[in-house]
C-alpha positions, 0 to 999 in steps of 0.5 A: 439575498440567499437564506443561508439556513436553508442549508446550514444543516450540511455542514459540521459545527462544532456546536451542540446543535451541530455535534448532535446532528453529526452523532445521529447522522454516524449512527445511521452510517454504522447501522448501514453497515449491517450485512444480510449475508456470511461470508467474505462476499454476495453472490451478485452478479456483476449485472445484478450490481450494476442493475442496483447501483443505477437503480440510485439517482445520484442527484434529484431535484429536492435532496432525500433524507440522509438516514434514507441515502445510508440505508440504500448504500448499506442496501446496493452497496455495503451488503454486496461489497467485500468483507476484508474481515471475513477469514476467507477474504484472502486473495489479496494485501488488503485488509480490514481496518483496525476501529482507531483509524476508522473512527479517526477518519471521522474526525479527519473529514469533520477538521478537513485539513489539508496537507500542502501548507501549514497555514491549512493544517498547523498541528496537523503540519506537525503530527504528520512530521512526528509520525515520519519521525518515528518511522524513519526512527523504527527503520534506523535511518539517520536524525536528518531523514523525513518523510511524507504521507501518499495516496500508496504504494504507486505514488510513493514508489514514483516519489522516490523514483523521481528523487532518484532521477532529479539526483542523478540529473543534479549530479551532472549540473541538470536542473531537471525540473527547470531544464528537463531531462538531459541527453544523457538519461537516454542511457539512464537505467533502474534496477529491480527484480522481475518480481517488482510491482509494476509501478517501478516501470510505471514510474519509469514511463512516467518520469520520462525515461520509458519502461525500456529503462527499467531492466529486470534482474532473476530472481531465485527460488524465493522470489528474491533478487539473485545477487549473482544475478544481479552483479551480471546485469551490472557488469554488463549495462556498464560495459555497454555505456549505461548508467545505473541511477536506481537500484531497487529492492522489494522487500515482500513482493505482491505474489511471493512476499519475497524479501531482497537481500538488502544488506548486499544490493545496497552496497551495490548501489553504493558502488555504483553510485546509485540510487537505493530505493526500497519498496517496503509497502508490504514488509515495512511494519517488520520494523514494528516487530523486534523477531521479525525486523531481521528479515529487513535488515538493510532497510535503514541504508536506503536513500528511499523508502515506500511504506504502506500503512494500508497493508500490515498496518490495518488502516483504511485506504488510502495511507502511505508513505516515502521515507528519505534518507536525508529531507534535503532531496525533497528540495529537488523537487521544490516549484515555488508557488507565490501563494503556498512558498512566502518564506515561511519555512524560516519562521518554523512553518512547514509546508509540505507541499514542498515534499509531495507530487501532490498539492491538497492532501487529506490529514492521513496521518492522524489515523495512524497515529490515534491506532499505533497510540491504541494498539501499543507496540506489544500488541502490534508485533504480536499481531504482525507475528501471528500473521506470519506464523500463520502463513508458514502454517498454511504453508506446511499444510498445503505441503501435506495435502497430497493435492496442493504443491507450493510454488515458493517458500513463505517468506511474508504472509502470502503462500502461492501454490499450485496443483500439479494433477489439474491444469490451469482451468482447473484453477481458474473455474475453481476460483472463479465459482467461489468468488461466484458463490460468496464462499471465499475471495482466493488470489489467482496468479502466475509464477513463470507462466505457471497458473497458480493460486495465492492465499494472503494472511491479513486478518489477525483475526484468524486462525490455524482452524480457518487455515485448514478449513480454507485449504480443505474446501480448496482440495475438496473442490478440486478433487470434486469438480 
């Protein structure tokens, strides 16, 4: 018979004994956090990295005291990672996570629950539904949209997407789960902007239709879709025979921060009887700000929505989410399982399995509900508010700076530009060796061929200062190189 105490110390009781083991065993976790180093990253080489992870033997024959395994991952692993907290953290949408969520994630792995049925997570269940509640609230959809927690921005795009293409199938009778894709999806195509996230294309590939289905429409000096642009591509895929089954808009492109004129391509849509779908990852806590929320007007008309609360929302990867604009589409994607689907939907239990491309699920949504209840509505839109005026700042300095020329106007909280005396090498070995040094993690891009450099606002914590030391070391080193 096994001795079941020889490992009962794994496991998290809730207990005193437990809860005290698992209290000693945070506090070496938080020490592990402690870095030897300033700035946004170490100057390790890749080789150097790989040399010390593998120095770890993952799995040894008698395990090693815990406090001893945090203290090489603080070693190899935390003190070499990045620092998205570091003002000069600023290449990409990724930013440090608010204290709520990150304590909530203890709790979140401690309860474990998992997401596909209710009978694993019953309030959990009903915390996650309160939660889309309140977006769809915030958005302005109608009293019978609903939404469900993703792994980001990807999943969530190709969620919406499959709800667009399962309608367009139901349109003409097609059970396209059961039956497949009809003759007709030959001639099926989604719109967006040649600015969208890849994943819209990569959605398209994986729905079945292949990335020739997704047509891409210009895009003015913004980075926004050109309506008139857009009335073009539709006029012509109708009189080609095409059916247009998707229109999608971005609001905050991954380069540009673009926003699409929403308001005009959703009666686009509705005239041509697609699908609205709105990848709002980045732009979608606009809704949380009352001066900002303007700039996505239009968001509440659409059949979709894609938010990313690991984005402007401050939380810890991975935590998304797609919005419908009526909780009836999940249904076209429903595939009963003997063992999650029982009828138990008619005695108020939800499972949301029902609503996902995914079956477990960790119970993401409790840590942005234990940050927004922290935070505060004030504090949040003062926050979101301070990052973009931050971003027009930088903007106008890198307008002044003799050196530097904008590629774009801001529109979110990203500012790409380039330097027109120096070439695309230039650029490149610039952002290149400060990312080498540890002196700042800087985006590098291209915009119509045209080599550019990018720098993303998601820290709060900065300010006008570090914007012009930021862009001070840029024009000195270029101007030195």
């Amino acid at each position: 018979m096994s001795d079941v105490a020889a490992w009962r110390d794994l496991f998290v009781a809730t207990d005193p004994s437990g809860l005290a083991t698992l209290r000693r065993s945070a506090q070496w976790a938080v020490d592990s956090l402690e870095q030897p180093y300033q700035g946004p990253r170490s100057s390790r080489t890749p080789t150097q990295l790989r040399e010390g992870v593998r120095s770890i033997q993952i799995c040894p024959d008698e395990g090693v005291a815990l406090d001893v395994v945090l203290g090489e991952l603080g070693t190899e692993v935390w003190a070499h990672g990045v620092r998205p907290l570091d003002v000069a953290c600023v290449a990409h949408l990724h930013p440090p996570s608010v204290v709520p969520a990150v304590v909530s994630e203890l709790a979140i792995a401690s309860a474990n629950q998992s997401m596909d049925s209710w009978d694993q997570s019953p309030a959990a269940t009903e915390v996650e539904l309160h939660l889309m509640d309140f977006l769809g609230q915030r958005v302005g959809l109608p009293p019978e949209s609903s939404g469900v927690m993703t792994s980001g921005g990807t999943a969530s795009n190709l969620l919406g997407l499959t709800l667009a293409r399962s309608w367009a199938a139901a349109k003409i009778g097609v059970d396209v789960l059961k039956e497949g894709l009809p003759e007709e999806a030959r001639q099926w195509r989604i719109i967006a902007s040649d600015q969208a996230h890849f994943s819209i294309q990569r959605a398209a590939a994986q729905m079945g239709l292949g990335r020739d289905a997704v047509v891409t429409v210009a895009t003015d000096e913004r980075g926004a879709m050109s309506l008139d642009s857009l009335d073009a591509t539709l006029a012509e895929l109708s009189a080609r025979g095409l059916r247009v089954i998707a229109v999608c808009a971005t609001a905050g492109t991954t380069d540009l921060g673009a926003i699409d004129p929403l308001e005009r391509m959703a009666e686009r849509a509705q005239r041509t009887g697609a699908w609205f779908h709105v990848d709002a990852a980045v732009a979608g806590a606009f809704v949380m700000s009352d001066a900002l929320r303007p700039r996505v007007r239009g968001l509440e008309l659409a059949d979709s929505i894609t938010v990313d609360f690991h984005k402007l929302w401050w939380q810890p990867f991975n935590a998304s989410a797609l919005l419908a604009r009526d909780v009836a589409r999940f249904d076209l994607l429903r595939v009963r399982s003997n063992y999650l689907d029982r009828g138990d939907e008619l005695e108020g239990m939800v499972n949301l399995v029902g609503r996902s491309l995914d079956t477990s699920r960790r119970f993401d949504a409790a840590k942005v509900v234990v940050s927004l209840r922290t935070i505060g509505q004030r504090r949040f839109a003062a926050m979101l508010e301070h990052l973009v005026a931050l971003n027009e700042y930088a903007a106008s300095v890198i307008a002044r700076s003799g050196v530097l020329e904008l590629v774009a106007p801001p529109s979110t909280v990203s500012c790409v530009f380039d330097a027109p005396r120096y070439g695309g090498e230039d650029l490149r070995r610039l952002q290149q060796g400060l990312l080498a040094e540890g002196t700042m993690v800087l985006g590098r891009t291209e915009i119509d061929a045209r080599p550019a450099l990018k720098l993303t606002f998601m820290n709060p914590l900065a300010t006008r200062d570090d914007v012009d030391a930021i862009v001070a070391l840029i024009t000195h080193r270029l101007q030195n190189r």
